[in-house]
C-alpha positions in Angstrom: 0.2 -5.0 -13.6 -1.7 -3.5 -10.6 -2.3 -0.1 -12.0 -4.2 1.4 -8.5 -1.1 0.0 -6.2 1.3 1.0 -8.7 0.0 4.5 -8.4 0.1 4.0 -4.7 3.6 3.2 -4.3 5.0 6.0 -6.7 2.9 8.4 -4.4 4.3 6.9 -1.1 7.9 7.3 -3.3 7.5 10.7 -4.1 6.7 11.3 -0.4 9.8 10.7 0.9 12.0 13.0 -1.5 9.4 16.1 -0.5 9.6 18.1 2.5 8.3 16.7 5.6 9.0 19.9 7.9 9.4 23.6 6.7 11.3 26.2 8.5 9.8 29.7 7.2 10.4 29.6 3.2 13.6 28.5 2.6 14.7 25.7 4.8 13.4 22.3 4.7 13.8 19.1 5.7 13.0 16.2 3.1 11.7 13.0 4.2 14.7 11.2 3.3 16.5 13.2 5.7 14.7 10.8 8.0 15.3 7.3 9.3 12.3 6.7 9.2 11.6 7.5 5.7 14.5 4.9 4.9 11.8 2.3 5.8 9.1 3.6 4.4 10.6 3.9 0.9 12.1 0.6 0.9 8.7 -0.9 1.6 6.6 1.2 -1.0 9.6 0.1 -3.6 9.2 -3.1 -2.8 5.3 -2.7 -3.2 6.1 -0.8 -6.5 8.0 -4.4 -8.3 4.7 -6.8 -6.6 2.4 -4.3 -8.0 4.1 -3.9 -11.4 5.2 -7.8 -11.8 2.7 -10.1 -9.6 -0.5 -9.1 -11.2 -2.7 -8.6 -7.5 -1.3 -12.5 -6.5 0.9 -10.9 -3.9 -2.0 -8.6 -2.4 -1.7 -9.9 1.3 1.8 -8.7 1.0 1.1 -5.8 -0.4 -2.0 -4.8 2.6 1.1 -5.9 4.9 3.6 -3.0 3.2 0.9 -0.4 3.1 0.0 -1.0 6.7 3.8 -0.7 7.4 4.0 2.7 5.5 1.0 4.4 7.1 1.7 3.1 10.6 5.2 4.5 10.4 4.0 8.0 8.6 1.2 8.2 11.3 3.7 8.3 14.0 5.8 10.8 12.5 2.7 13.0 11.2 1.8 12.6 15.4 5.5 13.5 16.2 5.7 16.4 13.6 2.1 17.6 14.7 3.8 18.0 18.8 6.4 20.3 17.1 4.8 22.6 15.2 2.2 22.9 18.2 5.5 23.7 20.4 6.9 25.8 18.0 3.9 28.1 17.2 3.0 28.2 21.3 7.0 29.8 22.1 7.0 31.6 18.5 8.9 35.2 18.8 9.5 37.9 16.9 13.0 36.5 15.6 12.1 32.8 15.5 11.3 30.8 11.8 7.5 29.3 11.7 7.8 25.4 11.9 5.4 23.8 9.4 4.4 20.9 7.7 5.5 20.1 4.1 3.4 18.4 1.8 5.6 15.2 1.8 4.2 13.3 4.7 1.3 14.1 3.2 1.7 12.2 0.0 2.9 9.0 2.1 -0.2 9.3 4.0 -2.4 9.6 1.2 -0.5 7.0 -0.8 -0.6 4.2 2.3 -4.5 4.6 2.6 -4.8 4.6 -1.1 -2.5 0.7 -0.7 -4.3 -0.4 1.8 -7.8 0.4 0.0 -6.8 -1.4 -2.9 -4.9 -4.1 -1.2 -7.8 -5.2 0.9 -9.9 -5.2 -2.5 -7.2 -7.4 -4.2 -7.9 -9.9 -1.5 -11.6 -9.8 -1.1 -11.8 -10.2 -4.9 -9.3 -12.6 -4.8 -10.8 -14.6 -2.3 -14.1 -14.9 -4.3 -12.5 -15.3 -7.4 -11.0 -18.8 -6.5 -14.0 -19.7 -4.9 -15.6 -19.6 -8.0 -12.3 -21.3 -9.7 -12.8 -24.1 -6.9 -16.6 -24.6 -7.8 -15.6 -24.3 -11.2 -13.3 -27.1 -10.4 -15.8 -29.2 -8.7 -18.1 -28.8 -12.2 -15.6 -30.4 -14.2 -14.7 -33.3 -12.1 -18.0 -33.9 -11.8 -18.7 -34.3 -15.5 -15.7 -36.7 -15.9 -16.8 -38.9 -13.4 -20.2 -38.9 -15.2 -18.4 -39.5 -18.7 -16.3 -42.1 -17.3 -19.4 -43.8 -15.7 -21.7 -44.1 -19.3 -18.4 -45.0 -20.8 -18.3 -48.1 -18.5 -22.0 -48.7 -19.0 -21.7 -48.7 -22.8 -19.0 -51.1 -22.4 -20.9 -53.1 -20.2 -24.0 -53.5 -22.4 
Protein backbone atom coordinates (compact mmCIF):
# COMPACT_ATOMS: atom_id res chain seq x y z
CA UNK A 1 0.00 0.00 0.00
CA UNK A 2 1.14 3.45 -1.07
CA UNK A 3 0.29 5.28 2.04
CA UNK A 4 1.39 9.12 0.51
CA UNK A 5 -0.94 8.49 -2.78
CA UNK A 6 -3.51 6.90 -0.80
CA UNK A 7 -3.67 10.08 1.28
CA UNK A 8 -3.61 11.93 -2.00
CA UNK A 9 -6.53 10.39 -3.65
CA UNK A 10 -8.85 10.59 -0.41
CA UNK A 11 -7.92 14.37 -0.47
CA UNK A 12 -8.70 14.84 -4.20
CA UNK A 13 -12.10 12.68 -3.09
CA UNK A 14 -13.09 14.73 -0.45
CA UNK A 15 -12.62 17.72 -2.92
CA UNK A 16 -15.27 17.02 -4.95
CA UNK A 17 -18.20 16.58 -2.31
CA UNK A 18 -17.07 20.25 -0.78
CA UNK A 19 -18.02 23.49 -2.08
CA UNK A 20 -16.29 24.71 -5.10
CA UNK A 21 -18.31 28.15 -5.25
CA UNK A 22 -20.14 30.03 -2.30
CA UNK A 23 -22.93 32.40 -2.78
CA UNK A 24 -22.90 34.65 0.54
CA UNK A 25 -23.38 31.92 3.61
CA UNK A 26 -25.91 29.79 2.71
CA UNK A 27 -25.76 28.69 -0.88
CA UNK A 28 -23.25 26.58 -2.40
CA UNK A 29 -22.36 24.73 -5.08
CA UNK A 30 -20.44 21.25 -4.43
CA UNK A 31 -17.94 20.06 -6.71
CA UNK A 32 -20.04 17.18 -7.72
CA UNK A 33 -22.49 19.58 -8.93
CA UNK A 34 -19.95 19.77 -11.69
CA UNK A 35 -19.11 17.84 -14.86
CA UNK A 36 -16.06 18.29 -14.43
CA UNK A 37 -15.72 17.05 -11.01
CA UNK A 38 -17.32 13.63 -12.49
CA UNK A 39 -13.87 13.15 -14.04
CA UNK A 40 -11.89 14.19 -11.60
CA UNK A 41 -13.27 11.76 -8.97
CA UNK A 42 -13.32 8.87 -11.15
CA UNK A 43 -9.72 9.37 -11.77
CA UNK A 44 -8.56 9.98 -8.06
CA UNK A 45 -10.79 6.66 -7.20
CA UNK A 46 -9.18 4.89 -9.59
CA UNK A 47 -5.79 6.22 -8.22
CA UNK A 48 -7.19 5.40 -4.64
CA UNK A 49 -7.44 1.03 -5.64
CA UNK A 50 -3.52 1.38 -7.62
CA UNK A 51 -2.44 3.09 -4.54
CA UNK A 52 -4.04 0.87 -2.02
CA UNK A 53 -3.45 -2.63 -4.14
CA UNK A 54 -0.29 -2.18 -6.62
CA UNK A 55 2.29 -1.35 -4.08
CA UNK A 56 4.03 1.96 -6.18
CA UNK A 57 4.25 -0.73 -9.50
CA UNK A 58 1.56 1.30 -11.16
CA UNK A 59 3.26 4.75 -10.43
CA UNK A 60 3.49 5.94 -14.16
CA UNK A 61 -0.24 5.54 -14.10
CA UNK A 62 -0.67 7.04 -11.14
CA UNK A 63 1.67 10.51 -12.30
CA UNK A 64 -0.75 10.15 -15.49
CA UNK A 65 -4.18 10.41 -13.01
CA UNK A 66 -2.71 13.20 -10.88
CA UNK A 67 -1.73 15.15 -13.93
CA UNK A 68 -5.33 14.59 -15.11
CA UNK A 69 -6.86 15.83 -11.81
CA UNK A 70 -4.77 19.03 -11.44
CA UNK A 71 -4.97 19.91 -15.09
CA UNK A 72 -8.74 19.70 -14.96
CA UNK A 73 -8.99 21.57 -11.28
CA UNK A 74 -6.50 24.27 -12.73
CA UNK A 75 -8.94 25.13 -15.34
CA UNK A 76 -11.86 25.36 -13.23
CA UNK A 77 -9.84 27.22 -10.30
CA UNK A 78 -8.90 29.75 -13.66
CA UNK A 79 -12.72 29.68 -14.64
CA UNK A 80 -13.95 30.14 -10.99
CA UNK A 81 -11.11 32.85 -10.36
CA UNK A 82 -12.92 35.08 -13.80
CA UNK A 83 -16.20 34.82 -11.78
CA UNK A 84 -15.64 35.94 -8.57
CA UNK A 85 -13.41 38.76 -10.21
CA UNK A 86 -16.75 39.67 -12.31
CA UNK A 87 -18.88 39.29 -9.53
CA UNK A 88 -17.01 41.48 -6.94
CA UNK A 89 -16.32 44.20 -9.92
CA UNK A 90 -20.57 44.62 -10.54
CA UNK A 91 -21.31 43.76 -6.75
CA UNK A 92 -24.43 45.97 -5.35
CA UNK A 93 -26.01 46.54 -2.52
CA UNK A 94 -28.63 43.61 -3.07
CA UNK A 95 -26.35 41.11 -4.80
CA UNK A 96 -24.78 37.77 -2.75
CA UNK A 97 -20.72 37.85 -2.65
CA UNK A 98 -19.46 34.99 -5.10
CA UNK A 99 -16.54 33.09 -3.45
CA UNK A 100 -14.45 30.30 -3.49
CA UNK A 101 -15.06 27.16 -1.31
CA UNK A 102 -12.42 25.22 0.05
CA UNK A 103 -13.17 22.16 -2.21
CA UNK A 104 -11.18 23.00 -5.28
CA UNK A 105 -8.83 23.65 -3.02
CA UNK A 106 -8.43 20.20 -1.55
CA UNK A 107 -8.25 18.78 -5.33
CA UNK A 108 -5.58 21.13 -5.96
CA UNK A 109 -3.67 20.41 -3.05
CA UNK A 110 -4.27 16.61 -3.35
CA UNK A 111 -3.14 16.50 -7.34
CA UNK A 112 0.27 18.23 -6.44
CA UNK A 113 0.57 16.12 -3.47
CA UNK A 114 0.02 12.78 -6.46
CA UNK A 115 2.09 14.01 -8.69
CA UNK A 116 4.99 14.73 -5.95
CA UNK A 117 4.79 11.26 -4.93
CA UNK A 118 4.15 9.78 -8.19
CA UNK A 119 7.22 11.12 -9.83
CA UNK A 120 9.21 9.74 -6.65
CA UNK A 121 7.62 6.25 -7.11
CA UNK A 122 9.18 6.37 -10.54
CA UNK A 123 12.54 7.87 -9.94
CA UNK A 124 12.95 5.31 -7.07
CA UNK A 125 11.63 2.85 -9.10
CA UNK A 126 13.78 3.35 -11.82
CA UNK A 127 16.93 3.05 -9.67
CA UNK A 128 15.64 0.26 -7.77
CA UNK A 129 15.63 -2.18 -10.78
CA UNK A 130 18.76 -0.82 -11.88
CA UNK A 131 20.23 -2.15 -8.98
CA UNK A 132 17.88 -5.57 -9.33
CA UNK A 133 19.36 -5.70 -13.00
CA UNK A 134 23.12 -5.31 -11.69
CA UNK A 135 22.17 -7.57 -9.05
CA UNK A 136 21.12 -9.85 -11.77
CA UNK A 137 24.22 -9.50 -13.72
CA UNK A 138 26.19 -10.63 -10.18
CA UNK A 139 24.61 -13.83 -10.07
CA UNK A 140 24.83 -14.86 -13.60
CA UNK A 141 28.12 -14.06 -13.37
CA UNK A 142 29.04 -16.38 -10.47
CA UNK A 143 27.25 -19.40 -12.20
CA UNK A 144 29.10 -19.11 -15.14
CA UNK A 145 32.19 -19.09 -12.97
CA UNK A 146 30.88 -22.24 -10.94
CA UNK A 147 29.92 -23.98 -13.97
CA UNK A 148 33.46 -23.19 -15.54
CA UNK A 149 35.69 -24.80 -12.25
CA UNK A 150 33.10 -27.48 -12.36
CA UNK A 151 34.18 -28.40 -15.92
CA UNK A 152 37.82 -27.90 -14.95
CA UNK A 153 37.62 -30.27 -11.99
CA UNK A 154 36.02 -32.66 -14.33
CA UNK A 155 38.51 -32.17 -16.75
CA UNK A 156 41.62 -32.83 -14.47
Amino acid sequence: MNIPATISSILIIIGCFLPWVQMGALINNKGINNSDAIIILAASMVSLIISIAAKRKWALLNLLLGLICGFVAMINYQDLVKRVDANQSKEDLFSLSLSMGPGLYFVLIGSALLIIVSIIDVISGNKKNKLEKSQNVVELNSLINSQKREEENANQ
